[in-house]
Backbone as a ProteinNet text record, in pm:
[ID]
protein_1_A
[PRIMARY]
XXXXXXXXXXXXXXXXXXXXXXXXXXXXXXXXXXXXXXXXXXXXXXXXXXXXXXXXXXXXXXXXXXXXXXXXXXXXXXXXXXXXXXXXXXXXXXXXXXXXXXXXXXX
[TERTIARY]
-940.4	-902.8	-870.4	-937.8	-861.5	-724.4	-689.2	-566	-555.3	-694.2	-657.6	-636.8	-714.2	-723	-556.6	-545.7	-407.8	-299.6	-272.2	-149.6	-161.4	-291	-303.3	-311.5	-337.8	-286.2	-133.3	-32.6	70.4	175.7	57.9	124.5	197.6	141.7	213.3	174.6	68.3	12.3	-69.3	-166.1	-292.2	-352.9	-481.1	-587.7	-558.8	-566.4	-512	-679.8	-676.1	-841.1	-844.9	-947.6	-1023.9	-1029.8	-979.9	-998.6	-1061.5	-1108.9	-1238.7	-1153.8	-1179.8	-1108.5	-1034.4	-1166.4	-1076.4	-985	-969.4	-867.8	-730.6	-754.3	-657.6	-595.2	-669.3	-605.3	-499.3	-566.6	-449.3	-372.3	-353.9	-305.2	-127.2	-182.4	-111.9	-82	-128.3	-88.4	-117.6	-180.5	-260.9	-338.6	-328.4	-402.8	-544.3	-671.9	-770.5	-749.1	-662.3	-701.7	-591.9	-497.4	-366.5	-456.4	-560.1	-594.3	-678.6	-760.7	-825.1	-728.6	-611.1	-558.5	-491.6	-472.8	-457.3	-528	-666.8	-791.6	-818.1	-803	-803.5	-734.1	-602.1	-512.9	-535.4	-678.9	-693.2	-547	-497.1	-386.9	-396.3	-542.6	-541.7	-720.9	-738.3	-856.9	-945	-1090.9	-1185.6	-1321.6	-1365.7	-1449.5	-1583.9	-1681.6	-1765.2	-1888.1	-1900.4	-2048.3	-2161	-2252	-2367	-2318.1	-2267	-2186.8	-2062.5	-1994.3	-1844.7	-1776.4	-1615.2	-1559.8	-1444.6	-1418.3	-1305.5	-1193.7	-1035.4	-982.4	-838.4	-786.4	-655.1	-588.2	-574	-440.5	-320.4	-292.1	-160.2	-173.5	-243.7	-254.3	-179.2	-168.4	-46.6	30.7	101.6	259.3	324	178.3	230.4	253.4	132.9	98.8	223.8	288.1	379.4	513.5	500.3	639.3	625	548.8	524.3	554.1	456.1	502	649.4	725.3	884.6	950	928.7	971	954.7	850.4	834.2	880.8	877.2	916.9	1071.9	1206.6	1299.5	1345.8	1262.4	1328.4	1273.2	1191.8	1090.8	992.8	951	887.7	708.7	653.7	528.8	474	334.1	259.7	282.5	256.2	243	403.7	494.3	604.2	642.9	578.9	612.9	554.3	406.1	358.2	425.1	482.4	577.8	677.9	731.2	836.3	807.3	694	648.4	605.9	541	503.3	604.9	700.3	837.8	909.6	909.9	981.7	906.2	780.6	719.9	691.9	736.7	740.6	904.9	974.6	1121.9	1103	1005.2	1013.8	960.9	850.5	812	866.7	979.7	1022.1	1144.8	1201.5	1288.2	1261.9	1136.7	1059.8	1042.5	1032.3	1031.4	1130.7	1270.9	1391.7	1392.5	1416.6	1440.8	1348.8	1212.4	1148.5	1208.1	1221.1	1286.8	1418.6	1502.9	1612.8	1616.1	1545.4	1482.1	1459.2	1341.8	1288	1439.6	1514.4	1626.3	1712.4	1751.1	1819	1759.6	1677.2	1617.8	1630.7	1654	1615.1	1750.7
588	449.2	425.6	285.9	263.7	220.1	212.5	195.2	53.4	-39.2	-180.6	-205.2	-137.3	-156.5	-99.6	14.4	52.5	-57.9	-105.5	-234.3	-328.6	-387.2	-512.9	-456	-344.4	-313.4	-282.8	-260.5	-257.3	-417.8	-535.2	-634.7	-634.2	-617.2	-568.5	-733.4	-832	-936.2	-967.9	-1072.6	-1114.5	-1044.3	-1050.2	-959.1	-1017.4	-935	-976.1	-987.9	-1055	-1059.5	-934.5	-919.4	-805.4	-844.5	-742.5	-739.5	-620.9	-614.5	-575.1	-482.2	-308.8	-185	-275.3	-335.7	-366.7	-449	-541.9	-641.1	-562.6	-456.7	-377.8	-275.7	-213.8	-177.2	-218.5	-362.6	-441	-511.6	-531.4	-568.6	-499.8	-332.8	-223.3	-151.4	-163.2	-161.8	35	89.7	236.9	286.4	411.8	514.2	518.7	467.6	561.2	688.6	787.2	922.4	903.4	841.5	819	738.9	616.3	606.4	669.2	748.6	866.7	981.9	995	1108.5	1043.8	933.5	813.1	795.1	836.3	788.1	944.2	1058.4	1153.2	1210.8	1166.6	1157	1060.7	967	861.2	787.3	746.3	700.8	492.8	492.3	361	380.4	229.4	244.5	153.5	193.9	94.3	82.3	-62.4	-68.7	-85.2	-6.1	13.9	-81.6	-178.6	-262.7	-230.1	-265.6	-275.8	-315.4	-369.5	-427.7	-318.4	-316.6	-235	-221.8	-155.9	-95.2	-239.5	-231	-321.6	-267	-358.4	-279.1	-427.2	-372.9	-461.1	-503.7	-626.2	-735.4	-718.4	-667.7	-592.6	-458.7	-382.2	-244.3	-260	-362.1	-388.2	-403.7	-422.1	-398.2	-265.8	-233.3	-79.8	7.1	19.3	97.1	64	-107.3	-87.1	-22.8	-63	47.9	192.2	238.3	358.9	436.5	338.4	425.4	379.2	294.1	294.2	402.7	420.8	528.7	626.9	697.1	808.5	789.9	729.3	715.9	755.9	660.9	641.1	769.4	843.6	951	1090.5	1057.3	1167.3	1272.5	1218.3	1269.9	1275.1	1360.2	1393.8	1262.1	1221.4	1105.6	1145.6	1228.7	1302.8	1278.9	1302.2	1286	1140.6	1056.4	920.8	807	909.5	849.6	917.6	960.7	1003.9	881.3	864.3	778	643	622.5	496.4	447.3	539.7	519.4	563.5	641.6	627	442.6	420.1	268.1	153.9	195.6	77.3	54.6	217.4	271.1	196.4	197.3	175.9	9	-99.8	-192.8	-244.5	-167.2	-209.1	-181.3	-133.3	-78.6	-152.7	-189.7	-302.2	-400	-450.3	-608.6	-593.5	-466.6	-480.4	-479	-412.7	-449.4	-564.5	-608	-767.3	-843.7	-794	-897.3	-876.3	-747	-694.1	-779.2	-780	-832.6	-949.9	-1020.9	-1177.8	-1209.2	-1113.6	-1129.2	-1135.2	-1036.6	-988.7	-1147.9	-1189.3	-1311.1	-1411.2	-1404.8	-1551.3	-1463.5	-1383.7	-1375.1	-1384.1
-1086.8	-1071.3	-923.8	-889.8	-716.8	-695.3	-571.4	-580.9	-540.5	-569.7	-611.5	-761.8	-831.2	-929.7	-998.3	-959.9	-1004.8	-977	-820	-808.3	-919.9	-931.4	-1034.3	-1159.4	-1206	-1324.4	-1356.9	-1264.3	-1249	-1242.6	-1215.9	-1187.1	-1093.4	-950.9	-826.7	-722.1	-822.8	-748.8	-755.4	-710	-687.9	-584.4	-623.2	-561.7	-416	-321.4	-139.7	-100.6	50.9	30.6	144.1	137.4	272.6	384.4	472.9	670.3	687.4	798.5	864.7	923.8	972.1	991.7	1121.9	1207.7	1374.2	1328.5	1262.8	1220.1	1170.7	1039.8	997	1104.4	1180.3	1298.3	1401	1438.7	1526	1461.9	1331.9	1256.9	1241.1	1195	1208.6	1304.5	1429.4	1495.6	1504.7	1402.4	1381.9	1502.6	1507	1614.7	1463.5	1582.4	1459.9	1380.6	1462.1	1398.4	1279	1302.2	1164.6	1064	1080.9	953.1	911.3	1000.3	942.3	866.6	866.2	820	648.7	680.3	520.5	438.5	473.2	411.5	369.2	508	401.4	271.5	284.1	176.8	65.8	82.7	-19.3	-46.8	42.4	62.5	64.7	138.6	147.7	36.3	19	-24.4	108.8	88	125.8	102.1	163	82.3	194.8	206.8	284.1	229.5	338.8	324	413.5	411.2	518.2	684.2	724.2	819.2	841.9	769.3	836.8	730.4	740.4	616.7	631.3	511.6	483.1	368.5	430.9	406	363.5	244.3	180.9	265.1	285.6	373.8	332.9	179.7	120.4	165.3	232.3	282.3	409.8	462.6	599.9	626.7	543.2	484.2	461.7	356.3	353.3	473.1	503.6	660	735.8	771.1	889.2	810.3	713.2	607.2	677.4	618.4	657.8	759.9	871.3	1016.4	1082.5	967.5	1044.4	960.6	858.7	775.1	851.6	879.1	961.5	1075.6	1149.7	1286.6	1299.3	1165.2	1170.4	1151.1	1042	977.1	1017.8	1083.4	1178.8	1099.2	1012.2	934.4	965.8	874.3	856.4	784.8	812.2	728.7	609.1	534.8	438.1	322.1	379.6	359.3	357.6	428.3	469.9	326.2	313.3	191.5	55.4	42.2	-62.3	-89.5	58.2	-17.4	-23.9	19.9	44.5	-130.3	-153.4	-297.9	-392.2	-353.6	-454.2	-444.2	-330.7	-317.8	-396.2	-362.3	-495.6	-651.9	-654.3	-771.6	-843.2	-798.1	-824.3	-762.9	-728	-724.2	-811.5	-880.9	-984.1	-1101	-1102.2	-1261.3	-1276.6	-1152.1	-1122	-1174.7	-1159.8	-1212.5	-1366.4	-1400.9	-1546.9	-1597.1	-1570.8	-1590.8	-1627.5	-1512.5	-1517.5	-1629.8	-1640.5	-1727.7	-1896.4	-1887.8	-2002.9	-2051.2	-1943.7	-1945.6	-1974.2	-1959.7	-1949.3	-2084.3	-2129.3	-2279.5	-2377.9	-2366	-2410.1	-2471.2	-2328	-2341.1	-2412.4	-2458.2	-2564.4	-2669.2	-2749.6	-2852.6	-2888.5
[MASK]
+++++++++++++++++++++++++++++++++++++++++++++++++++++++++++++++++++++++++++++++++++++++++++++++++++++++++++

């Protein structure tokens, strides 16, 4: 499964639209070789056309998460994507709380 397909099966949002690697780059503000080392970790997804690779506008959020995480805490990418995906993990289970909680109160 991708890891678009995984967010929106999670109910994490509406589908974000696609930017172009140079766009996601200055965007993020990324060294090529760091999103090369993300991509080897299948960390981000993308989507390769005839023209150029493209890449999630919700993937830029993550990414600048990331490299303050590491930066702050001086950590390895590797490590950085650990907790990066623990935090959304616990944002999303949060939201179900709550929806839970929600349902709860009407009945």
């Amino acid at each position: 499964m991708s890891r678009f397909s995984d967010r929106a099966g999670r109910g994490l949002g509406p589908a974000l639209s696609l930017i172009t690697e140079k766009e996601f780059l200055e965007l993020t503000g990324l060294a090529r070789e760091r999103l090369d080392d993300l991509l080897q970790l299948e960390w981000l997804d993308r989507t390769e056309t005839d023209a150029c690779t493209l890449f999630s506008e919700g993937d830029v959020y993550r990414v600048r998460k990331l490299e303050r995480i590491c930066a702050d805490f001086e950590l390895p990418v590797v490590g950085g994507t650990i907790i990066v995906d623990l935090l959304e993990r616990i944002d999303q289970l949060e939201r179900e709380v709550q929806s839970l909680q929600g349902f709860d109160a009407e009945d």
